[in-house]
C-alpha positions in Angstrom: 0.0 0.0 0.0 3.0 2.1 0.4 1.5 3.5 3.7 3.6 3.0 7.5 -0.1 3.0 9.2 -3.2 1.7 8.1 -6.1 4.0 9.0 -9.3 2.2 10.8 -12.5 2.2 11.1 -14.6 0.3 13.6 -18.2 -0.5 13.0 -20.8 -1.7 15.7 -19.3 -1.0 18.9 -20.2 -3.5 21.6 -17.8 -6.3 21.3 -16.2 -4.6 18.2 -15.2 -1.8 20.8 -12.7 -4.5 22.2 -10.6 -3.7 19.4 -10.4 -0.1 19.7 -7.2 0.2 22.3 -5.0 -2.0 20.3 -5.5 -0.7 17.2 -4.5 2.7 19.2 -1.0 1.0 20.0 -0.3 -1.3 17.2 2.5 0.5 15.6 0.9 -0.6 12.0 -2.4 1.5 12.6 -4.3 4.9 13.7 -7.4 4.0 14.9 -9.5 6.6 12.8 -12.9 6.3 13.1 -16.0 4.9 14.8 -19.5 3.7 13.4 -22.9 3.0 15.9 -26.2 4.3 15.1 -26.8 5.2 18.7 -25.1 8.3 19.1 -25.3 8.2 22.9 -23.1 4.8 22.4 -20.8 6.5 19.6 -20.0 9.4 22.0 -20.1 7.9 25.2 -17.3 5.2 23.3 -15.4 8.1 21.2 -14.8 10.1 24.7 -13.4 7.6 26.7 -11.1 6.8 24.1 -10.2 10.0 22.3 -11.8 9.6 18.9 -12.9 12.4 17.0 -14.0 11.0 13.6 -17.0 9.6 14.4 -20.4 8.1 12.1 -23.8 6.8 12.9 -24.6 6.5 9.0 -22.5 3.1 7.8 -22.6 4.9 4.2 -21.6 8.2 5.4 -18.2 6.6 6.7 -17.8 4.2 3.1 -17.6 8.0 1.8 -14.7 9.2 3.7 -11.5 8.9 1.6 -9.0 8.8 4.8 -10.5 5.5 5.3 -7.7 2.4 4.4 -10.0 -0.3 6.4 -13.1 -1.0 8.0 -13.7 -3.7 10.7 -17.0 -4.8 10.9 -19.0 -6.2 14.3 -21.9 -6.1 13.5 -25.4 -8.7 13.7 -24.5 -11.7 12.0 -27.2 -10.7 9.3 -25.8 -7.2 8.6 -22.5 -9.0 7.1 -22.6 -10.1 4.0 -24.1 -6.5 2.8 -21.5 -4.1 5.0 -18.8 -6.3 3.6 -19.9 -5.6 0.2 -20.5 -2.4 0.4 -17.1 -1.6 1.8 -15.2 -3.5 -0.8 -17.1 -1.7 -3.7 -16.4 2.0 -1.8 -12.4 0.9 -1.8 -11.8 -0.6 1.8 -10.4 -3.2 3.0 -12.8 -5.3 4.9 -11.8 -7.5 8.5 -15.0 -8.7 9.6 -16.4 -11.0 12.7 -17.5 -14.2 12.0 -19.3 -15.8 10.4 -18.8 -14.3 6.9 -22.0 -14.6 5.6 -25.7 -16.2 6.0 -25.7 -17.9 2.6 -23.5 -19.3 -0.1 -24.1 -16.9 -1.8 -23.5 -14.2 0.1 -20.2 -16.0 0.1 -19.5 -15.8 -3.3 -20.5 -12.4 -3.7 -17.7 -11.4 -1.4 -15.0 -13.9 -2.9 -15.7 -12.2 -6.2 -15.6 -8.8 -5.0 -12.3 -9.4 -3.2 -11.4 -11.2 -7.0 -12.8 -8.0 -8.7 -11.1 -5.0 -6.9 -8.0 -6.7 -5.5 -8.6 -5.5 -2.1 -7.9 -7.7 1.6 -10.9 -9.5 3.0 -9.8 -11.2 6.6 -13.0 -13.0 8.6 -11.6 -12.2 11.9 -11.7 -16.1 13.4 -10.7 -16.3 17.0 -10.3 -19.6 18.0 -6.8 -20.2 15.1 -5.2 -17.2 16.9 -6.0 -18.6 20.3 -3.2 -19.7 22.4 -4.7 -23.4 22.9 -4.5 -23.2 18.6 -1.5 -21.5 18.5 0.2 -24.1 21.2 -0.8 -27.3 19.2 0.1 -25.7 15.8 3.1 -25.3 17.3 3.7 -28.5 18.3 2.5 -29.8 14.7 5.2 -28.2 12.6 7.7 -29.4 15.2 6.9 -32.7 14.4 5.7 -33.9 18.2 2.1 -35.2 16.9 3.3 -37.0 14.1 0.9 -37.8 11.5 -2.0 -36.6 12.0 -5.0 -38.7 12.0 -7.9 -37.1 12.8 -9.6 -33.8 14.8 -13.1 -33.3 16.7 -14.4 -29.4 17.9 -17.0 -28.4 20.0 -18.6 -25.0 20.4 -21.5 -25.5 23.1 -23.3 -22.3 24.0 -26.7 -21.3 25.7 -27.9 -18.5 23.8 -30.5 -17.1 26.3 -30.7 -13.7 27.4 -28.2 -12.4 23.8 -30.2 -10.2 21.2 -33.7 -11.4 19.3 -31.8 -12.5 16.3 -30.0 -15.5 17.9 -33.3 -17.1 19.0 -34.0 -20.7 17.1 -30.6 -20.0 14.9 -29.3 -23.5 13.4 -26.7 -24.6 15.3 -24.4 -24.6 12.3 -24.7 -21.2 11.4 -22.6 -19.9 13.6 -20.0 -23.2 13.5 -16.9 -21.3 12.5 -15.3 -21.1 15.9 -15.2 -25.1 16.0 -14.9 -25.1 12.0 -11.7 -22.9 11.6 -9.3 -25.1 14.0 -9.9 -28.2 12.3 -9.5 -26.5 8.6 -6.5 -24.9 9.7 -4.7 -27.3 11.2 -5.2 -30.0 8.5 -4.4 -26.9 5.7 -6.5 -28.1 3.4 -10.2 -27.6 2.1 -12.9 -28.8 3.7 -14.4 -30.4 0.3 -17.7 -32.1 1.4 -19.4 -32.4 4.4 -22.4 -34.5 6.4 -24.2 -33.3 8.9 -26.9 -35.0 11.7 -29.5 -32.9 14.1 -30.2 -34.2 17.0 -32.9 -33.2 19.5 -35.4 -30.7 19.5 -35.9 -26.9 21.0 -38.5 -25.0 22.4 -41.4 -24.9 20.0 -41.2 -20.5 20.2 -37.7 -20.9 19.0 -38.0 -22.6 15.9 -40.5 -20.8 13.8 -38.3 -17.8 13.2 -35.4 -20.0 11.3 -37.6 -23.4 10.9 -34.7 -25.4 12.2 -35.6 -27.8 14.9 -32.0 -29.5 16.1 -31.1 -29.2 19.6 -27.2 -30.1 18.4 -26.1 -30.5 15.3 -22.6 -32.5 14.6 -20.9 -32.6 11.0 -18.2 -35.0 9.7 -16.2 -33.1 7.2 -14.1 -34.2 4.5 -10.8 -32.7 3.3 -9.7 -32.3 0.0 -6.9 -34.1 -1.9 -6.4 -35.5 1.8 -6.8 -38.8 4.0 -8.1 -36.3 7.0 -11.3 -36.3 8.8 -12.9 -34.3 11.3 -16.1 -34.0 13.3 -17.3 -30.6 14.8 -20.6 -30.3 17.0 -22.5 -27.2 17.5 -25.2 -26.2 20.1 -27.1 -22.8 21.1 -30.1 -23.9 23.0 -32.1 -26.4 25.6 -28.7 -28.3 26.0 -27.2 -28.7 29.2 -23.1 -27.9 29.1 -21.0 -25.5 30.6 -19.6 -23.3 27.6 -17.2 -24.6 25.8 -14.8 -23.8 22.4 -12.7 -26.6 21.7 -10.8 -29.1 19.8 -9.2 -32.2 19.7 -6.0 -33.4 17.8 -5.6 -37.2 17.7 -1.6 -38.0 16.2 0.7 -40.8 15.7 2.8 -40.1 18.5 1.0 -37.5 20.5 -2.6 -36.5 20.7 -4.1 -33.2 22.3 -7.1 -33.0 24.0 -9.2 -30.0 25.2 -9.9 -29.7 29.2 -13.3 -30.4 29.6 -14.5 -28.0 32.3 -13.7 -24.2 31.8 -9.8 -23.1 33.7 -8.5 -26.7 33.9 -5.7 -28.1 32.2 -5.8 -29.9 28.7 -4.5 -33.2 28.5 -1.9 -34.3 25.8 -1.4 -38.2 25.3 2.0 -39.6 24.6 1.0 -43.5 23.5 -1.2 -44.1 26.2 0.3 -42.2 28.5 -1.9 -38.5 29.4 -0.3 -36.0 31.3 -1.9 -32.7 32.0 -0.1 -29.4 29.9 0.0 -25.3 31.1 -0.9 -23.5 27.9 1.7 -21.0 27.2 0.6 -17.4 26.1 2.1 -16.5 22.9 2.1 -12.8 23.3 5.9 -13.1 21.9 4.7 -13.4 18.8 3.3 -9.6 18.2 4.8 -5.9 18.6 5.9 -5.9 22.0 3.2 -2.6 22.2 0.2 -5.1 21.6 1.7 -7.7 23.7 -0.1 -7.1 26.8 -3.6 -7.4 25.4 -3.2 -11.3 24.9 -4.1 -11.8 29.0 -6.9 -9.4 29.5 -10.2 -7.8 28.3 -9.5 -4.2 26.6 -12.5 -2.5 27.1 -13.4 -2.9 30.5 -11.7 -4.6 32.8 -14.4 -4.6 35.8 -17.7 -4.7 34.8 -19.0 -3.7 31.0 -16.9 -6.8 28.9 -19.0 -8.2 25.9 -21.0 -11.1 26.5 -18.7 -13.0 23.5 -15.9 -11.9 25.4 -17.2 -13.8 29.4 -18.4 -16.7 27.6 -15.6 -17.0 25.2 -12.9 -17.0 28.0 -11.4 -13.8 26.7 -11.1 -15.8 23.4 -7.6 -17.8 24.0 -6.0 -14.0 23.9 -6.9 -14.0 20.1 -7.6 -10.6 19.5 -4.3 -8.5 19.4 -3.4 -11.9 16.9 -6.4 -10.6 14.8 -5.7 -7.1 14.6 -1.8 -7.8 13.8 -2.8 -10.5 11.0 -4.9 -8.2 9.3 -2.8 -4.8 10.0 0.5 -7.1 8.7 -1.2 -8.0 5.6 -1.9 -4.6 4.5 1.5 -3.0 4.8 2.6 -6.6 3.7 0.8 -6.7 0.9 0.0 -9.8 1.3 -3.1 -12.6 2.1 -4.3 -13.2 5.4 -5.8 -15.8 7.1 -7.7 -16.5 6.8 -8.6 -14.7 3.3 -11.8 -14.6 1.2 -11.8 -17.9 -0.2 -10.7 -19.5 2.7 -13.0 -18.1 4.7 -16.0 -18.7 2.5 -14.7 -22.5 3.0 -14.9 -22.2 6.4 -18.7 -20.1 6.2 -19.9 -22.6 4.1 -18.9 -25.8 6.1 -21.6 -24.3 8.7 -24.2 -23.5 6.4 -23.9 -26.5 4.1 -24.0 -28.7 7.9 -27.4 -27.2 8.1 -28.9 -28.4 4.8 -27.6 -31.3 5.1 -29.1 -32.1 8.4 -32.8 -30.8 7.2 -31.6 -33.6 4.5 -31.2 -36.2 7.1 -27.2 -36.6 7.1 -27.2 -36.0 2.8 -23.2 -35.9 1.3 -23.2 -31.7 0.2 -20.0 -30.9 -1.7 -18.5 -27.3 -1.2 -18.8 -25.0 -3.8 -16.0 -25.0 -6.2 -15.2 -20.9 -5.2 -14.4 -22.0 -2.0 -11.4 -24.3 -3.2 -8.2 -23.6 -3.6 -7.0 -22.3 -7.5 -4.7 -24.5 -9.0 -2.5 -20.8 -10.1 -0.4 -19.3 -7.8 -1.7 -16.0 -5.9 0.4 -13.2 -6.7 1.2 -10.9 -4.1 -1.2 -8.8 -2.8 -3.9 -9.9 -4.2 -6.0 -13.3 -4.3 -6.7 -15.1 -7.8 -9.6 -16.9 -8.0 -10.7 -20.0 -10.3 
């Protein structure tokens, strides 16, 4: 880009306000502006933290040309059409997961990304958590050996989060359990099967018409012998929250704790012995670093919901920022980009179909596959 900071814009400002602090120190980026329709939340969130530029309109911002970036946190529904919109007014887009509602919506954005060369990053927490970045670690060393096949979890209870969650398919919102097991095995998740199980409240399912209680996909990967299975559940199931994922190797497997703040367990043989997670805060500008341990926005009392329930998301968040900041003055793709991202959307809501299907095979698009050319730098070519 030929710039030495990449100017920011935030859009929706409850858990996106997380952000807003290390943006402010990462050496990479000046936190620039601010986007919430209620202006009592844009100003009460632009005083404490010293921002001038600030928008309530979404298209007013798209119009200001000091603008390099936008990162969008937004409803889930809203994303697909900001993302869009952005790209076609010049920005570069990092936005929360999932990427989209639809397949199509997918492609829409994989071919704008194709069309104006611009960076799309879905901002996945769980492959810069320190639990992912620990195992992947321990992968490219060599100490798992081959390996053989992966499980996730993401069990949640919904209640009490805004209208729109209520009766969601479980699968919808898969990509925190998704992500892991596609990064891990680096390769394309190329078909997939999916089961429901259960039921929910009757006044939860008319507003999506999706019945399942839990919903658990096996998913194939491309041009590989690699498996996984990921379950997913938002409502009328008993479990402590949970994010997770197992890693079963050759010679060592990893395995997620089960209850919230106790250790994981890695198996050498059949030999299990309990592991500390390291923090990996080493791995960012040493001005970032700090944000890996703690919750940025408020400390006492007024966190995100995401963020309690998440755990503080495995100290993901500063990874995030520096991935997609790094990119841009890289010129380079992120991950993960466009297309893979749109593999990783589509996993969730291909699961779904296939479950209303009872368990039917559901290939992935071919956009969400990787081209057979070579991306050039800077930009992402499609097939």
């Amino acid at each position: 880009m030929g710039k030495n900071k990449i100017n920011v814009a935030i859009i929706g400002l409850g858990f996106g306000a997380e952000f807003i602090p290390i943006y402010q120190r990462h050496p990479g980026a000046n936190m620039y502006a601010i986007c919430q329709r209620n202006t009592e939340k844009l100003n009460q969130v632009g005083d404490a933290f010293g921002i001038e530029k600030r928008y309530t309109d979404y298209d007013e911002l798209l119009k200001d040309k000091n603008i390099d970036a936008v990162h969008i946190n937004t409803p889930i529904q809203n994303h697909a059409e900001q993302s869009l919109k952005a790209l076609r007014a010049g920005k570069h887009v990092a936005c929360t997961v999932p990427m989209a509602t639809t397949v199509e919506e997918c492609r829409q954005i994989v071919e704008a990304v194709k069309e104006t060369g611009l960076t799309y990053m879905m901002m996945e927490t769980v492959v810069y958590s320190r639990e992912f970045l620990f195992v992947k670690e321990m992968y490219e060393k060599g100490e798992l050996g081959k390996l053989q096949f992966m499980r996730a979890s993401h069990q949640q209870e919904m209640a009490g989060w805004p209208g729109y969650w209520e009766g969601l398919p479980p699968m919808h919102y898969a990509t925190h359990c998704v992500g892991p097991v596609v990064a891990l095995a680096n390769a394309d998740a190329e078909y997939v099967s999916c089961l429901g199980s259960g039921r929910i409240d009757e006044d939860l399912i008319k507003k999506y018409n999706s019945p399942f209680a839990i919903e658990t996909c096996h998913i194939k990967f491309r041009n590989s012998d690699l498996a996984a299975e990921v379950t997913r559940s938002l409502f009328n199931t008993a479990r402590q929250y949970r994010e997770s994922f197992d890693v079963y190797g050759s010679r060592k497997t990893f395995e997620w704790t089960l209850i919230e703040h106790e250790d994981s367990v890695i198996h050498t043989g059949e030999k299990p012995e309990r592991v500390k997670i390291p923090d990996y805060a080493h791995l960012l500008p040493k001005e970032i670093q700090a944000f890996t341990t703690g919750g940025v926005y408020d400390a006492n009392s007024n966190q995100h919901l995401s963020f309690i329930q998440g755990a503080g998301h495995g100290g993901s968040h500063p990874h995030l920022a520096n991935e997609f900041i790094s990119a841009l003055l890289e010129e380079r793709s992120p991950f993960p980009n466009a297309r893979q991202s749109a593999n990783i959307t589509c996993v969730g809501i291909l699961a779904h179909e296939s479950a209303i299907q009872g368990g039917k095979i559901l290939h992935l698009p071919e956009f969400t596959l990787s081209p057979a050319q070579t991306k050039s730098k800077g930009k992402e070519q499609l097939a």
